[in-house]
Structure formats: C-alpha cells, structure tokens
Residue, then its C-alpha position, 0 to 999 in steps of 0.5 A: x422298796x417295792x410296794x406290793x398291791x392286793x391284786x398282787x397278793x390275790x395273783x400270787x395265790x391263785x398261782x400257787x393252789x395245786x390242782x389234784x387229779x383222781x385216778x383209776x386204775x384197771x383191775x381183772x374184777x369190776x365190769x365195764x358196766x360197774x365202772x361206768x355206773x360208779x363215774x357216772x354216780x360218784x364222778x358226775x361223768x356222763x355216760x359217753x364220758x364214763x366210758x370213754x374213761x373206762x376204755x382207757x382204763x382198759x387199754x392203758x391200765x389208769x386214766x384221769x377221771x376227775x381234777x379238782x379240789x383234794x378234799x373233793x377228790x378224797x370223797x370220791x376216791x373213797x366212794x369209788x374205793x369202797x365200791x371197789x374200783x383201784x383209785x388215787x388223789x394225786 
C-alpha cells in the first residue's frame, strides 16, 4: 500500500484547476476607441496592450484577452457584453 503525503494531495490539485480564457471577437459596430477603452476599463489591459488586442481582433476575427479564474472572467465578459462587445469564457 502506497502512503499518499499532503504534499501530494496539494500537487494534485494545483494540477487539475483549469485555467479559462476570455475571448473577443470582431464585430462591424464598436470602434477601435471603445474597444480599447472597454479592455483597458474592465480587463486591466494597458493601452498598448488594448490595442494590440483590438488589432487583432481586427485582422484575425477573435483574440485572448484575459486568462484566469471563471468567476472572475464571467464578471467581465458580462461588463464587456453589456457594453456591447461580442465576448465568451472559454
């Protein structure tokens, strides 16, 4: 019989959480300028960072913009949605 310590436990764990992502997706309305406020706003991004993911957005039709917890990311996807940018926790 194998003996299982805490510090095992603990690693198992830390193995299993997923980490989700929140996604954006382009659309023909909002502006470069709302999009960029939005992520800075609701997202934490930094303006260079803002529009960098609002650039890609553009070009590749969805972008990465936040990874975390889904509770978290929920929150803001419905901030962003509200706002009316085209947003999923993944």
């Amino acid at each position: 019989m194998t003996e299982t310590s805490l510090e095992d436990v603990v690693e198992l764990k830390e193995e299993v959480v997923k980490e989700h992502i929140l996604v954006l997706f382009d659309d023909n309305v909002n502006t470069f300028d709302h999009v960029i406020e939005m992520l800075v706003k609701v997202c934490d991004h930094d303006a260079i960072q803002a529009e960098q993911c609002a650039t890609l957005v553009h070009y590749k039709g969805k972008c990465s913009v936040k990874k975390g917890d889904f509770k978290e990311l929920k929150l803001m996807a419905e901030i962003l949605g509200d706002s009316g940018l085209t947003v999923e926790v993944n």
